[in-house]
gemmi code that builds the backbone of each chain (N, CA, C; Angstrom):
import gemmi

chains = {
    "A": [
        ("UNK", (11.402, 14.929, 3.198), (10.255, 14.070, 3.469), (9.330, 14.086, 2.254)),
        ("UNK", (9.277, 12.943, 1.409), (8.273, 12.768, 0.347), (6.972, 12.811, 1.352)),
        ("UNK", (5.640, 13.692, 0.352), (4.472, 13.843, 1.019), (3.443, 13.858, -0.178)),
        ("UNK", (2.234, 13.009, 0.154), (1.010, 12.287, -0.686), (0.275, 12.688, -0.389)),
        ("UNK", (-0.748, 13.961, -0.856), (-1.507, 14.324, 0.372), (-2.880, 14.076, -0.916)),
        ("UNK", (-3.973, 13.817, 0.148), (-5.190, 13.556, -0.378), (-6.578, 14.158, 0.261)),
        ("UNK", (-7.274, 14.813, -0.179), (-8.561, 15.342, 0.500), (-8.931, 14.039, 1.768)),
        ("UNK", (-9.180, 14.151, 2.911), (-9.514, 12.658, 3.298), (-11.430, 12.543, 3.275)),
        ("UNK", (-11.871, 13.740, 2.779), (-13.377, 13.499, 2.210), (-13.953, 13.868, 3.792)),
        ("UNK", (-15.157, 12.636, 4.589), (-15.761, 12.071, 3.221), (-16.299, 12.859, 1.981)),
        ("UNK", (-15.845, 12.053, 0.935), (-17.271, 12.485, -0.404), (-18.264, 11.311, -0.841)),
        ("UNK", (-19.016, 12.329, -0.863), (-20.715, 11.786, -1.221), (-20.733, 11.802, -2.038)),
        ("UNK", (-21.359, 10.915, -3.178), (-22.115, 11.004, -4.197), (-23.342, 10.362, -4.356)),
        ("UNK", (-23.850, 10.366, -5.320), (-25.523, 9.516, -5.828), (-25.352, 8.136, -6.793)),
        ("UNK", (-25.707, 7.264, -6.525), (-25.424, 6.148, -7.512), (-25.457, 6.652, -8.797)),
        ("UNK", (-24.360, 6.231, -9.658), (-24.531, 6.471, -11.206), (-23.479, 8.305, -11.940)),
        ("UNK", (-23.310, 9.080, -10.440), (-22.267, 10.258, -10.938), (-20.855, 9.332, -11.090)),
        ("UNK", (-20.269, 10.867, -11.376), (-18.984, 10.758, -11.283), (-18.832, 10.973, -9.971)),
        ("UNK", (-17.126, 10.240, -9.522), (-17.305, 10.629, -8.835), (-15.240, 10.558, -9.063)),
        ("UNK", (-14.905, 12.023, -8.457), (-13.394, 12.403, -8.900), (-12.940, 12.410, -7.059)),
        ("UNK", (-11.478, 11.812, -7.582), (-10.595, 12.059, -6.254), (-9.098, 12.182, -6.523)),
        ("UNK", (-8.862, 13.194, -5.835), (-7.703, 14.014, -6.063), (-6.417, 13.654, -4.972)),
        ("UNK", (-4.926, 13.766, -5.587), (-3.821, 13.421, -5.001), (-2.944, 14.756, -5.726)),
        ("UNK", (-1.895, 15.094, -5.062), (-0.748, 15.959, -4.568), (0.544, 15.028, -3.840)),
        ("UNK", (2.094, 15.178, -4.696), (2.561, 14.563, -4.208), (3.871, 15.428, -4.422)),
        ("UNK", (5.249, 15.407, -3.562), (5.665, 16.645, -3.707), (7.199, 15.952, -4.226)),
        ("UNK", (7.402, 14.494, -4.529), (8.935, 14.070, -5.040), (8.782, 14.630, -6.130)),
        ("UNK", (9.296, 15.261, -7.363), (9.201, 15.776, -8.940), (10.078, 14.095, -9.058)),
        ("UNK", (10.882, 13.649, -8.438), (11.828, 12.304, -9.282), (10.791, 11.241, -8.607)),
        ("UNK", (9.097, 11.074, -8.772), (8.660, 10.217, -8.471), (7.983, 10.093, -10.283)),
        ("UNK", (7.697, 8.269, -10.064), (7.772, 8.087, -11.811), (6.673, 7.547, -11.876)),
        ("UNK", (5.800, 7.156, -11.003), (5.243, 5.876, -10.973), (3.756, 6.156, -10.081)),
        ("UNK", (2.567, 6.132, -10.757), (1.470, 6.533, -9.393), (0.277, 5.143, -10.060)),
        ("UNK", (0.038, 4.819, -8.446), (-1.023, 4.223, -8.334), (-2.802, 3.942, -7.572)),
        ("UNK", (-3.499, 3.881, -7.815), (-4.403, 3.843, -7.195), (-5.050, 2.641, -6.502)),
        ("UNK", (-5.270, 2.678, -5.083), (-5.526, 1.401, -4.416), (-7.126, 1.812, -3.795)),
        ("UNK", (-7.892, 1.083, -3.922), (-9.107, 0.629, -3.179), (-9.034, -0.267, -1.709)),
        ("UNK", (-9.805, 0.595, -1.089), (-9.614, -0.255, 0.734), (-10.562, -0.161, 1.250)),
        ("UNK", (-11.624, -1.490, 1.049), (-12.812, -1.524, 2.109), (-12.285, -1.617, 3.866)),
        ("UNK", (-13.387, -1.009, 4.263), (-13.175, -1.231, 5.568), (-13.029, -2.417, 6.293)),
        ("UNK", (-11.528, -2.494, 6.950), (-11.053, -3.536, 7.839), (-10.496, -4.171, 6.786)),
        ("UNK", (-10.527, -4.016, 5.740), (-9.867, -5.085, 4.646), (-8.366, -4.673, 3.984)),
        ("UNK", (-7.299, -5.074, 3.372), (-5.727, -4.498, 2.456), (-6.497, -3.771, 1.723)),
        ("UNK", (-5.096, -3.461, 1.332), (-5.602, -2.994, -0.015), (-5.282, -3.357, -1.294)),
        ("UNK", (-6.261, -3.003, -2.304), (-6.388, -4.146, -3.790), (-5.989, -2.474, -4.260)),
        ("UNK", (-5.106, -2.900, -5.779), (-4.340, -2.093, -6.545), (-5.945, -2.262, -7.505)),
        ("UNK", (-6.645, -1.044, -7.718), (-7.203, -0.537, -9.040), (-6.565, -0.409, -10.493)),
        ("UNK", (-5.561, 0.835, -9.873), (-5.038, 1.538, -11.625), (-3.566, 2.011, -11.156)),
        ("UNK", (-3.150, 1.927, -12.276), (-1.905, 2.442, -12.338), (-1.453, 3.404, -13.740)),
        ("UNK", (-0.477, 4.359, -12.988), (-0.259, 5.109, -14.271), (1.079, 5.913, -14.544)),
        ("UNK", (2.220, 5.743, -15.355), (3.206, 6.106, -15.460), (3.564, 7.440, -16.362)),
        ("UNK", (2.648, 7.408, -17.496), (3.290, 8.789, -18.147), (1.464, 10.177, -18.150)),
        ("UNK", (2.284, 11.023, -18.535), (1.510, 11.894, -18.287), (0.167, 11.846, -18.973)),
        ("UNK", (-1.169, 12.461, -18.837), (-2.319, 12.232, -19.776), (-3.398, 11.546, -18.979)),
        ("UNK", (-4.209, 10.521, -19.787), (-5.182, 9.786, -19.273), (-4.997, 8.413, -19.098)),
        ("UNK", (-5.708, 7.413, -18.772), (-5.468, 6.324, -18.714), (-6.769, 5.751, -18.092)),
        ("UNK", (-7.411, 4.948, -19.025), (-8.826, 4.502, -18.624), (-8.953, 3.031, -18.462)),
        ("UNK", (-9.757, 1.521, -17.669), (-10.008, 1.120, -17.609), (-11.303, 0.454, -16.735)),
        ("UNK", (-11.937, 0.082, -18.081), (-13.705, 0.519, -17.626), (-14.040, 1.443, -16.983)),
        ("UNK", (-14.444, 1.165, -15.561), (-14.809, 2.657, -15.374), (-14.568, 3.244, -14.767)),
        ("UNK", (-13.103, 3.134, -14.755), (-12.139, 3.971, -13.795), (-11.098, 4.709, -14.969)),
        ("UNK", (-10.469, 6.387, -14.866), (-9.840, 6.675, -15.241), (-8.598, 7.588, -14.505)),
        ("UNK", (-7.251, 7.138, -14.466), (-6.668, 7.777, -14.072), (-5.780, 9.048, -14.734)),
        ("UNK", (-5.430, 10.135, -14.014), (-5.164, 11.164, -14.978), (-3.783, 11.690, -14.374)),
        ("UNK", (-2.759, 11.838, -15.023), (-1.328, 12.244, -14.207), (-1.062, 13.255, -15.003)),
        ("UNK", (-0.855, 14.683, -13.704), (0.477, 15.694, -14.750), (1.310, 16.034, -13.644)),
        ("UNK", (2.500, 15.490, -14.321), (3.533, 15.632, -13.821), (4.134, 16.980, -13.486)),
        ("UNK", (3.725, 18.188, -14.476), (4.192, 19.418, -13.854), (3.328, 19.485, -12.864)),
        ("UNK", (2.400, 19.934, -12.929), (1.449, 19.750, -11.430), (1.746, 19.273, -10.408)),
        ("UNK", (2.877, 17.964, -10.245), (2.621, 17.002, -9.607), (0.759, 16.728, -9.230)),
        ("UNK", (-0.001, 15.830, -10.204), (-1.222, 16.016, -9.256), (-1.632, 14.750, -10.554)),
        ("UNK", (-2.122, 13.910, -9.800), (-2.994, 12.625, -10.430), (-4.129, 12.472, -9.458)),
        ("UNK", (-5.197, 12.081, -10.714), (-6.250, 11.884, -9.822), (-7.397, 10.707, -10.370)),
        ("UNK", (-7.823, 10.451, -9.868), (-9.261, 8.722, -10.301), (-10.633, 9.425, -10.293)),
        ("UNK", (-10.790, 9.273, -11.262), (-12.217, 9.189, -11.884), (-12.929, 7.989, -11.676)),
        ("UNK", (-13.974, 8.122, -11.143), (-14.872, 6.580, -11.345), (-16.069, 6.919, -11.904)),
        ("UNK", (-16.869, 6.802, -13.264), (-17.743, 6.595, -13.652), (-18.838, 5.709, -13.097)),
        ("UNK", (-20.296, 6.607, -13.381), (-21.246, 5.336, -12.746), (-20.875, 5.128, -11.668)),
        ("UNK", (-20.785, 5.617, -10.960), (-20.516, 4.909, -9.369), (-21.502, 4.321, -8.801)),
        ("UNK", (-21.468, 3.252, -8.343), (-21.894, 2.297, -7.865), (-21.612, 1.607, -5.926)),
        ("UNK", (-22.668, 1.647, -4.995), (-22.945, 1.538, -3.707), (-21.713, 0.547, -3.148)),
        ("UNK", (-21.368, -0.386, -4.174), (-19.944, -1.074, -3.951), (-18.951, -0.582, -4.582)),
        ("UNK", (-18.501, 0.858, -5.085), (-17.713, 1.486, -5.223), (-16.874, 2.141, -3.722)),
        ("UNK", (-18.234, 1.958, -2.744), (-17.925, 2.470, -1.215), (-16.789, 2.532, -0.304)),
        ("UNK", (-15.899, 2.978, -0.149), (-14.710, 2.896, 0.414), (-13.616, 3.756, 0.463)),
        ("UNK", (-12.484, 3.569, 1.042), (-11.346, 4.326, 1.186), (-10.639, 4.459, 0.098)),
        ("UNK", (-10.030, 5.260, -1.035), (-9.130, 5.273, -2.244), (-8.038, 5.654, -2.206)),
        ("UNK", (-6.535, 4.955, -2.010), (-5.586, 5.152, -1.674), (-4.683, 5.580, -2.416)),
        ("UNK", (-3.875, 6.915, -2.520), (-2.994, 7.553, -3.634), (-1.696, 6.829, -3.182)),
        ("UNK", (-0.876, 6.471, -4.214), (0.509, 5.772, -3.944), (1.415, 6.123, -4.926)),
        ("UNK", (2.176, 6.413, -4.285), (3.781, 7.151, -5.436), (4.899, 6.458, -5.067)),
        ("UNK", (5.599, 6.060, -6.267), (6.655, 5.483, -5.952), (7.930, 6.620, -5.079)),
        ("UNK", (8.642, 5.927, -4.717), (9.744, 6.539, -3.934), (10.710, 7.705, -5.082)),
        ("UNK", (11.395, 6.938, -6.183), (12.160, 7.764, -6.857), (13.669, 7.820, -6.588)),
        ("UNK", (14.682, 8.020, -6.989), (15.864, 7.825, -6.496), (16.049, 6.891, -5.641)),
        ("UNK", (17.177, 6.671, -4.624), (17.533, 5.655, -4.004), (16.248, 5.057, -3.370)),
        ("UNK", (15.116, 5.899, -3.273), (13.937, 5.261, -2.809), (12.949, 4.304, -3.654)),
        ("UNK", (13.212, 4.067, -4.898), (12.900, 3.522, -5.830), (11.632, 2.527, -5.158)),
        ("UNK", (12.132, 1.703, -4.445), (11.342, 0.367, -4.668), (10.101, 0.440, -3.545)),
        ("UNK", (9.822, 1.588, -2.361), (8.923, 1.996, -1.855), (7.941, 2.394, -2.546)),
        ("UNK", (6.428, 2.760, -1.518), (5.958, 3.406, -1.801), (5.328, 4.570, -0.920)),
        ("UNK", (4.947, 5.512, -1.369), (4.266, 6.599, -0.237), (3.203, 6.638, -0.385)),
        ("UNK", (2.271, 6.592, 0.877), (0.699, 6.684, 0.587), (0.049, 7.745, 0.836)),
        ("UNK", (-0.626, 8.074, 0.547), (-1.789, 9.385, 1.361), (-2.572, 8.345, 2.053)),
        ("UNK", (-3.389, 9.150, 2.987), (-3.843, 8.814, 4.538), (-5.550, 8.285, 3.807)),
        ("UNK", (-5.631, 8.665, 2.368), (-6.789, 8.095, 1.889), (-8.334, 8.920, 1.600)),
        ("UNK", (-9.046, 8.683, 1.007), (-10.227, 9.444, 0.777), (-11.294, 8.833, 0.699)),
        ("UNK", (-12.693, 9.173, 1.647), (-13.260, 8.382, 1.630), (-14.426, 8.406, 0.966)),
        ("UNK", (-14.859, 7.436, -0.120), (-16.190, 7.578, -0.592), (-17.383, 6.874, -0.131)),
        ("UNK", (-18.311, 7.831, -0.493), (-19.591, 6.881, -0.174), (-20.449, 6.804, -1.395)),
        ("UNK", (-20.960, 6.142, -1.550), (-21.858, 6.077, -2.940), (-23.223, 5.584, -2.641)),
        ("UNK", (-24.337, 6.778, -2.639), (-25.593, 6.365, -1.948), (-26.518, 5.875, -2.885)),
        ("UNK", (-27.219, 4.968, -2.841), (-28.351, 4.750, -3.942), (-29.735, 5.784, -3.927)),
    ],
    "B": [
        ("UNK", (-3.525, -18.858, -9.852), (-2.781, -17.792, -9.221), (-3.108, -17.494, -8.135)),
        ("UNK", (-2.160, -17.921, -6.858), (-2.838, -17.253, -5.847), (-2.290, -16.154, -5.320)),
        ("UNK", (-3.207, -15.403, -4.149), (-2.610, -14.137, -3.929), (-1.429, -14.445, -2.404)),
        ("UNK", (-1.112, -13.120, -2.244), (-0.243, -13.202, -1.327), (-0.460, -13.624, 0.226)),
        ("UNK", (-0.280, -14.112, 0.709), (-0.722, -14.979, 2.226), (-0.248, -14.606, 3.210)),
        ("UNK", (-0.825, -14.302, 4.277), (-0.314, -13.738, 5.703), (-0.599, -14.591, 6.845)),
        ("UNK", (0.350, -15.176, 7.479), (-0.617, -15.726, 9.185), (0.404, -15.299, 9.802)),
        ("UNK", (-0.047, -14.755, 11.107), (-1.490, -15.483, 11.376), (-2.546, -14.259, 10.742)),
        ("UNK", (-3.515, -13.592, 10.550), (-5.172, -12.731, 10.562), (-5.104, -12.066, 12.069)),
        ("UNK", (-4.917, -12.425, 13.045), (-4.949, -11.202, 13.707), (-3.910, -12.233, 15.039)),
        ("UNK", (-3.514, -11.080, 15.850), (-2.609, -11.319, 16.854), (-2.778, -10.672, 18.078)),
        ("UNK", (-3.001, -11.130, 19.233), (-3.391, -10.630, 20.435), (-2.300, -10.733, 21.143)),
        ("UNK", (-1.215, -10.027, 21.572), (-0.325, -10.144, 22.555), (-0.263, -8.985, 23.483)),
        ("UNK", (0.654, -9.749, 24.747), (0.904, -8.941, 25.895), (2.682, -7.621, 25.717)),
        ("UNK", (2.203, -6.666, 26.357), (3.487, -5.749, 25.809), (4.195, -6.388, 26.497)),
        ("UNK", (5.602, -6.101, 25.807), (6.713, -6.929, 26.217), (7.198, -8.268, 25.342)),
        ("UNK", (6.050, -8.704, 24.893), (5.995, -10.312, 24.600), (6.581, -9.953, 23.053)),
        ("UNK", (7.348, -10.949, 22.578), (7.795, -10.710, 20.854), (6.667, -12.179, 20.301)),
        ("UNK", (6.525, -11.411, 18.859), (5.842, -11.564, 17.829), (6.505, -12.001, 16.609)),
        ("UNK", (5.932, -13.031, 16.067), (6.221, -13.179, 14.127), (5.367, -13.611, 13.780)),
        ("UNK", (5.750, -12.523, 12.257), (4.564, -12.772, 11.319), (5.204, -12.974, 10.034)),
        ("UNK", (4.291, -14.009, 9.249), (4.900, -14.832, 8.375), (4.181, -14.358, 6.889)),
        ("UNK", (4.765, -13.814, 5.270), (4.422, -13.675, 4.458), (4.679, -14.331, 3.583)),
        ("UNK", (3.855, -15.377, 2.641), (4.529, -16.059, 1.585), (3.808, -15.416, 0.051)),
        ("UNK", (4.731, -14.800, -0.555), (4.191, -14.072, -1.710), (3.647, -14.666, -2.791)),
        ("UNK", (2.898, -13.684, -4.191), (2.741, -14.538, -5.008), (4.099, -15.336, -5.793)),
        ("UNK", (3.529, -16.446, -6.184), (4.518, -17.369, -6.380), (5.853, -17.113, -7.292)),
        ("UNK", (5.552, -16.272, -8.572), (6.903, -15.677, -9.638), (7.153, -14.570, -9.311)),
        ("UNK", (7.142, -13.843, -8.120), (7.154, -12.413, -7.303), (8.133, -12.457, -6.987)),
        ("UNK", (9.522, -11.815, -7.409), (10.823, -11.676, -7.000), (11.050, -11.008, -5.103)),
        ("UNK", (10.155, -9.680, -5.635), (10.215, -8.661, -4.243), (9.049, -8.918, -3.167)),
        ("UNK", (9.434, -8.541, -2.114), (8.815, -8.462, -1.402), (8.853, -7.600, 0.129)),
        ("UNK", (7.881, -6.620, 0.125), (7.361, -5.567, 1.183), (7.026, -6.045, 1.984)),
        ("UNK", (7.177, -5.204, 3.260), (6.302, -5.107, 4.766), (5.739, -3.613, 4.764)),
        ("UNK", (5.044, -3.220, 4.885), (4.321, -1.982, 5.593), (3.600, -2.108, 6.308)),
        ("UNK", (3.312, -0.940, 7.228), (2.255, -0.778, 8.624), (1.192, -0.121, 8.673)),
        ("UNK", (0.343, -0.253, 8.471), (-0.591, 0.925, 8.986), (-1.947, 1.066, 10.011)),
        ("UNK", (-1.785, 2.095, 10.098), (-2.969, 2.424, 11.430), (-3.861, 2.917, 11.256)),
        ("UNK", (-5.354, 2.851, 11.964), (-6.002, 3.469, 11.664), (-6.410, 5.055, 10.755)),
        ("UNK", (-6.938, 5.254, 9.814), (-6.811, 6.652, 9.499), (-5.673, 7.148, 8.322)),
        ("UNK", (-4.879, 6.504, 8.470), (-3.230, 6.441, 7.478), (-3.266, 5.452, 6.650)),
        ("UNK", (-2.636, 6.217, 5.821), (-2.176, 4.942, 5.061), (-1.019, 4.545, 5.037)),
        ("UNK", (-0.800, 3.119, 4.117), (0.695, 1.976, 4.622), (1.658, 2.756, 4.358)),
        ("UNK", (2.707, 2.319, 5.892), (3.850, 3.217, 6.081), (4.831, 1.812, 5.317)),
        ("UNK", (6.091, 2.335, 4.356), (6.968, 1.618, 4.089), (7.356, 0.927, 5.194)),
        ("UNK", (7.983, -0.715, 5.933), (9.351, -0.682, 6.242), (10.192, -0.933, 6.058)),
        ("UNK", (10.235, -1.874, 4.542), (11.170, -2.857, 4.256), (10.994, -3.385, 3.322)),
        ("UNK", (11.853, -3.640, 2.170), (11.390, -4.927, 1.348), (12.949, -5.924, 0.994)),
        ("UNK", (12.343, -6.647, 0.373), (13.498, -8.074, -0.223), (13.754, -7.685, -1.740)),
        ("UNK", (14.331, -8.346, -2.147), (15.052, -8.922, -3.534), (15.505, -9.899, -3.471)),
        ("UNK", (14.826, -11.111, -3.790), (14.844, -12.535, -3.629), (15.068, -12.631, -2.200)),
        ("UNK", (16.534, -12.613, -1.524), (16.679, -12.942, -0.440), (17.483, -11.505, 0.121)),
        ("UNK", (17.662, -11.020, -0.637), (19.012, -9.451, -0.574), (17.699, -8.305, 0.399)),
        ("UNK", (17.750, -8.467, 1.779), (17.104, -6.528, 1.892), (17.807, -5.219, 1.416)),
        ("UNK", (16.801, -5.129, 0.490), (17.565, -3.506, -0.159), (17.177, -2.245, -0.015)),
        ("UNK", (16.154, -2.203, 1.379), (15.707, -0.987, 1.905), (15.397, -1.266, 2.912)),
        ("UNK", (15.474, -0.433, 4.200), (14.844, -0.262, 5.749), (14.308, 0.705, 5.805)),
        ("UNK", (13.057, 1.343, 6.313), (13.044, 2.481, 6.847), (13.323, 2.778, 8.393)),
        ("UNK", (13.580, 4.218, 8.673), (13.712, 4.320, 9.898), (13.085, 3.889, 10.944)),
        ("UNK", (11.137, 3.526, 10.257), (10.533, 3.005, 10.807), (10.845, 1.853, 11.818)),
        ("UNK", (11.742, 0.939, 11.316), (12.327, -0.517, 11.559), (12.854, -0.065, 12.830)),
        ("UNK", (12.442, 0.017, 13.807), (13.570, 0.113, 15.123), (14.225, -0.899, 15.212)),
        ("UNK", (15.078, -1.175, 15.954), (15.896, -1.984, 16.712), (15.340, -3.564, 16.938)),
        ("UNK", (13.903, -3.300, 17.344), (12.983, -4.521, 17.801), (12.704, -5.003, 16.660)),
        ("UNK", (12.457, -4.417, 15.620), (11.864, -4.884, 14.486), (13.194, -5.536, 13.179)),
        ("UNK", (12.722, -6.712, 12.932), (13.465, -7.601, 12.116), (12.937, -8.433, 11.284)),
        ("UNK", (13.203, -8.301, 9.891), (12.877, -8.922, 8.680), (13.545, -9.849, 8.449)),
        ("UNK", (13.228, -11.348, 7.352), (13.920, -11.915, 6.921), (13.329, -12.468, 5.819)),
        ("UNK", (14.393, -12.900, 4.821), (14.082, -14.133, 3.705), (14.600, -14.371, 3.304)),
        ("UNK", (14.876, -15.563, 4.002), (16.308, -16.517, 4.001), (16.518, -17.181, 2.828)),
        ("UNK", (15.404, -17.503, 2.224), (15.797, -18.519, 1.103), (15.099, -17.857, -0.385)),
        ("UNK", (14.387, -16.566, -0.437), (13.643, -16.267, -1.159), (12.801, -16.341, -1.422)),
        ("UNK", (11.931, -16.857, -0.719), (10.407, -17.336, -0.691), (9.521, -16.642, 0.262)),
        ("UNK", (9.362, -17.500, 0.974), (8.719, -16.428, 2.325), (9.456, -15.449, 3.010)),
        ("UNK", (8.808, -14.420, 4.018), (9.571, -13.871, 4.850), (8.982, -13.981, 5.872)),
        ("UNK", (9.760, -13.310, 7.125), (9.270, -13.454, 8.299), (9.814, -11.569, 9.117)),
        ("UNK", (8.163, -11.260, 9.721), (8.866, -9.983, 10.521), (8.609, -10.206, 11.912)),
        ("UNK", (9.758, -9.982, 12.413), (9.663, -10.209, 13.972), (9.786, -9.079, 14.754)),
        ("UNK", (9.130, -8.664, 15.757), (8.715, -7.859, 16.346), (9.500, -8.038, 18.238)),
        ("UNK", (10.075, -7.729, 18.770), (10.600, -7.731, 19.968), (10.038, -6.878, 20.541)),
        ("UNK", (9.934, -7.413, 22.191), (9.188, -6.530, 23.275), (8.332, -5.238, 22.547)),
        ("UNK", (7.585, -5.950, 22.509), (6.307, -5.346, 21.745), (5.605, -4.118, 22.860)),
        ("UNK", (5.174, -2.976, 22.528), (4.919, -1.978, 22.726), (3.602, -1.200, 22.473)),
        ("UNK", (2.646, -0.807, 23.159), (1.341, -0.636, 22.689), (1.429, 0.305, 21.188)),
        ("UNK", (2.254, 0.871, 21.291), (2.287, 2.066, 19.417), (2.550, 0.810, 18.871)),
        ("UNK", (2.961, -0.698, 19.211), (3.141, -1.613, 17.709), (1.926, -1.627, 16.940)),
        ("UNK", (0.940, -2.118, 17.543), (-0.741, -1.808, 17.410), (-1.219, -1.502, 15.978)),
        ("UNK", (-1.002, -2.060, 15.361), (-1.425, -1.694, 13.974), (-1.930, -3.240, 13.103)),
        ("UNK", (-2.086, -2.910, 11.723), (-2.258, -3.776, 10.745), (-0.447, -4.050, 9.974)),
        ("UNK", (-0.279, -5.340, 9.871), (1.033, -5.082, 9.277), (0.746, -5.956, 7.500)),
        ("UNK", (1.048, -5.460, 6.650), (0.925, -5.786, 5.478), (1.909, -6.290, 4.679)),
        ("UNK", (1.887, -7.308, 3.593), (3.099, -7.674, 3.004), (2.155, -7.034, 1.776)),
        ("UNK", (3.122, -7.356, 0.636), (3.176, -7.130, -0.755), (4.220, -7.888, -1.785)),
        ("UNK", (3.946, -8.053, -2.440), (4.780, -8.917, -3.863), (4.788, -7.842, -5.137)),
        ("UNK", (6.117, -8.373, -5.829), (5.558, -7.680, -6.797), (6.732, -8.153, -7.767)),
        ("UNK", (6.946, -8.300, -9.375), (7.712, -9.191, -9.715), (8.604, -8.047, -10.727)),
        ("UNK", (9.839, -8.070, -10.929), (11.091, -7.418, -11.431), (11.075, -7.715, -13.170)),
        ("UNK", (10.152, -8.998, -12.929), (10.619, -9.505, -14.970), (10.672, -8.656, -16.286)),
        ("UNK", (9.936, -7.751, -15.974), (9.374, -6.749, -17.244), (10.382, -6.081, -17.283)),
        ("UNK", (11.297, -5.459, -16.024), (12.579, -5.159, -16.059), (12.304, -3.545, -16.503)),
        ("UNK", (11.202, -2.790, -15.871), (11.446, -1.454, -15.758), (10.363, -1.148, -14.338)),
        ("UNK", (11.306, -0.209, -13.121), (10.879, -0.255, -12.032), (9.791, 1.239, -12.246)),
        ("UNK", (9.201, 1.716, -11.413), (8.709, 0.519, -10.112), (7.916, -0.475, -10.907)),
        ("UNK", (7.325, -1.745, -9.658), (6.841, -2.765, -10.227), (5.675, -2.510, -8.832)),
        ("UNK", (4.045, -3.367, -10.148), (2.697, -3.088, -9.545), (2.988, -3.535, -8.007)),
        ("UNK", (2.945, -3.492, -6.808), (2.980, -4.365, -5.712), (1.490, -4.783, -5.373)),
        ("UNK", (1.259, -5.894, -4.766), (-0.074, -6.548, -4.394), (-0.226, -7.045, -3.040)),
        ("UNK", (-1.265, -6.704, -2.220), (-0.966, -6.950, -1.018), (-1.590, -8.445, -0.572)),
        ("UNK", (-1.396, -8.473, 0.434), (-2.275, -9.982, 1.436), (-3.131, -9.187, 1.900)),
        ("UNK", (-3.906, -10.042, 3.187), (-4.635, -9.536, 3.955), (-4.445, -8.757, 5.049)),
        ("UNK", (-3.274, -9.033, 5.377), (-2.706, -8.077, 6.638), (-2.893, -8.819, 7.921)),
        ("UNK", (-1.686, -8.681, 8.914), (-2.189, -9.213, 10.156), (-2.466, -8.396, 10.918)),
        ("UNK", (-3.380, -7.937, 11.742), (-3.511, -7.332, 12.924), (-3.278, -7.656, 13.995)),
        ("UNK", (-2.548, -6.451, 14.478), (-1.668, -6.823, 15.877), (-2.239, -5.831, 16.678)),
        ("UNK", (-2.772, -6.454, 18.244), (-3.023, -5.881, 19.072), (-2.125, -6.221, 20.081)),
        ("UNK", (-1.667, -5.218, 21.011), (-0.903, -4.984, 22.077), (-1.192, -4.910, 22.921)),
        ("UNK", (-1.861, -5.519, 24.036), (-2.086, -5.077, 25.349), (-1.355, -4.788, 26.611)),
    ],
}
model = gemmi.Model(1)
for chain_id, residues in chains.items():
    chain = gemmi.Chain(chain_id)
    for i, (resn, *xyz) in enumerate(residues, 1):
        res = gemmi.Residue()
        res.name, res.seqid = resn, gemmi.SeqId(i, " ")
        for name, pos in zip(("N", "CA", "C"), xyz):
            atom = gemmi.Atom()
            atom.name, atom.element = name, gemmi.Element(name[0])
            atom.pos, atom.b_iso = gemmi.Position(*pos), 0.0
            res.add_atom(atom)
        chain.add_residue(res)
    model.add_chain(chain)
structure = gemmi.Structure()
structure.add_model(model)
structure.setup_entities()
């Protein structure tokens, strides 16, 4: 059983921190991690994505993967009151599971002004 | 560019009664997903396409539950004697093969919600 596991929070922050959220995922033949944003009652919209090990920044989101670890995680800079919501960890399947994905159950932020 | 499309937005049926729900992806999007999810969780795999080829089920998929895409374009998941655990949000996704190294980004719709009574 591939497993995505994610703090499910909530976490608080103050408008304008950082604000970090953490994923654990236990395939080692998974290649592929992504990060999804999910307002309440709403899909979910793909943020970031990230394939090899290190950092990976866009504006003001950064994602960070190490693969020995298994453990990637999203940074959001400046956080902002519409940053507010559920952040969804997603790993690809890997072997014959390739074209899936596995989610964690999600983490929830709040971002207070 | 538009995004991926779901109808119906939400679904009210009686248990017992069968259901379809219709996904038409983004438009140069080879693949295409179904997942479920429920409150609290996040989207459970059940299925996806390759043009018209299904090249994964999960166990999830009971018996009642049936995918299609017949021609490569849209799909359709149909749901038989529906069951109050059907009860969820059901989600499609697209996502396109061209770049030709997997996995590929997937993008969702809005999701239909299905209630069971």
């Amino acid at each position: 059983q591939k497993e995505v596991e994610q703090n499910s929070g909530p976490l608080s922050v103050p408008e304008g921190a950082i604000a970090s959220l953490n994923c654990t995922y236990s395939d080692r033949g998974s290649q592929s991690f992504f990060w999804y944003r999910q307002y309440s009652g709403k899909s979910p919209e793909l943020i970031m994505f990230i394939y090899s090990n290190g950092d990976k920044e866009d504006g003001r989101f950064t994602a960070q993967l190490n693969k020995a670890s298994q453990y990637v995680s999203l940074l959001i800079r400046d956080s902002q009151p519409s940053d507010s919501a559920t952040y969804l960890c997603a790993v690809n399947g890997g072997g014959s599971t390739l074209g899936r994905l596995y989610f964690g159950r999600g983490t929830q932020l709040t971002v207070w002004p | 560019d538009t995004g991926v499309s779901q109808d119906p937005r939400h679904k009210i049926t009686k248990r017992g009664q069968n259901v379809t729900f219709r996904c038409d992806p983004i438009s140069e999007h080879n693949r295409l997903y179904w997942y479920r999810q429920t409150l609290g969780q996040g989207p459970e795999f059940l299925t996806y396409f390759q043009n018209e080829a299904q090249l994964e089920k999960s166990r999830l998929l009971s018996d009642r539950f049936s995918a299609e895409r017949p021609k490569g374009s849209f799909s359709t998941l149909e749901i038989q004697r529906t069951e109050q655990g059907d009860s969820a949000m059901y989600l499609c996704a697209s996502s396109s093969t061209y770049n030709g190294q997997e996995p590929y980004e997937q993008y969702f719709g809005p999701g239909t919600r299905l209630t069971v009574t």
